[in-house]
N, C-alpha and C positions, 0 to 999 in steps of 0.2 A: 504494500500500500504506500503510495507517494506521500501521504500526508504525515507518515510517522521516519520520512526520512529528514537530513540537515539540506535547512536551505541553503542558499547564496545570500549572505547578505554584506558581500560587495562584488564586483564585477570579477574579481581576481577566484572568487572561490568558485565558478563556474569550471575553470579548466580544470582546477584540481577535484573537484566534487569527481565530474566527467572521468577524470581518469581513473579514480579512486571504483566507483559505479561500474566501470569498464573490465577494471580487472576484477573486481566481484562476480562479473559475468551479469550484470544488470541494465538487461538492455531498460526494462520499462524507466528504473528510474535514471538513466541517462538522459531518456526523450523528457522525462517531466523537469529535466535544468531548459526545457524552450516551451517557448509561449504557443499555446491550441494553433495559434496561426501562421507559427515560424515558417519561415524560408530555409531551408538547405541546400546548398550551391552544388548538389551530389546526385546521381553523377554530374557532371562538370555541362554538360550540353541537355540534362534534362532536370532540370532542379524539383524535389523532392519538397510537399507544399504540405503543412499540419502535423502535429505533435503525432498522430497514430500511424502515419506515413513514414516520418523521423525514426519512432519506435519499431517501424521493420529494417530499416535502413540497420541501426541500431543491431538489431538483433544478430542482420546477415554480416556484420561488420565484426563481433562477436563471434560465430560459426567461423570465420575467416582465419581472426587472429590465429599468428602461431609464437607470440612472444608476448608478453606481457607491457601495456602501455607503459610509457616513459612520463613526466611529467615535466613539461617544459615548461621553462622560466619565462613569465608573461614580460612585454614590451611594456612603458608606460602606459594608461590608462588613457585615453582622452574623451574629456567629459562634456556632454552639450546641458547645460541646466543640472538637474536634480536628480531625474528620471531615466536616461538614454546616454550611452556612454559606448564608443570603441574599444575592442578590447583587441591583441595580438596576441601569439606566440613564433618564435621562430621555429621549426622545427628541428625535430631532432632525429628525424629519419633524410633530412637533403633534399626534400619535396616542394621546397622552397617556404611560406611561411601560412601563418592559419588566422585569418581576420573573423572577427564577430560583432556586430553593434547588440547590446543586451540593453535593456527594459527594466527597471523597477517598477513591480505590479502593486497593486495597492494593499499586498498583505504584507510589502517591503522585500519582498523576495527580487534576485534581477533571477531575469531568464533569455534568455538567447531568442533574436526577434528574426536573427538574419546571420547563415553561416556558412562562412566558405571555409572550408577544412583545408583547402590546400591552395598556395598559386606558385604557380613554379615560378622560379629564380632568372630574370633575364641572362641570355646565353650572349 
């Protein structure tokens, strides 16, 4: 059940939650760190729209692994207002880096509104 798991409550504890979630093998509460109506930039040409779509994604992503998440060092924060903030990481697989704009919901929790997991590194 998502409501008896630890929220986000700053932009920074999303990647670590995620990873934490991940190597748990928990796909569902991975998908409830995004908001019902997130975006997922995945695959790359056909982007992946609503937390229960996420939550397959999620899953088969899970099925896949064969090494345990890594937890990368997030980039600075950048903050628009109160509510809505970018967040980064570099990665740590070479895939070049992992952007997210996340959401403080009105229970204070942030969730990921919009998420590209990977953009490759100019060549």
């Amino acid at each position: 059940m998502t409501e008896n798991r630890e929220h986000a409550t700053t932009p920074e504890d999303i990647t670590r939650l995620f990873v934490e979630r991940a190597n748990a093998g928990d796909a569902e509460g991975m998908a409830a760190l995004y908001a019902p109506d997130a975006v997922l930039a995945y695959p790359p040409d056909n982007p992946t729209v609503g937390r229960d779509a996420i939550r397959a994604v999620c899953e088969q992503l899970l099925a896949h692994a064969k090494e345990p998440f890594l937890q990368e060092k997030p980039l600075p924060t950048v903050y628009y207002g109160d509510d809505l903030a970018l967040t980064s990481t570099p990665s740590s697989d070479n895939t070049g880096g992992r952007v997210q704009v996340v959401r403080r919901g009105p229970d204070g929790a942030w969730r990921r509104i919009i998420d590209r997991p990977e953009i490759r590194a100019a060549r």
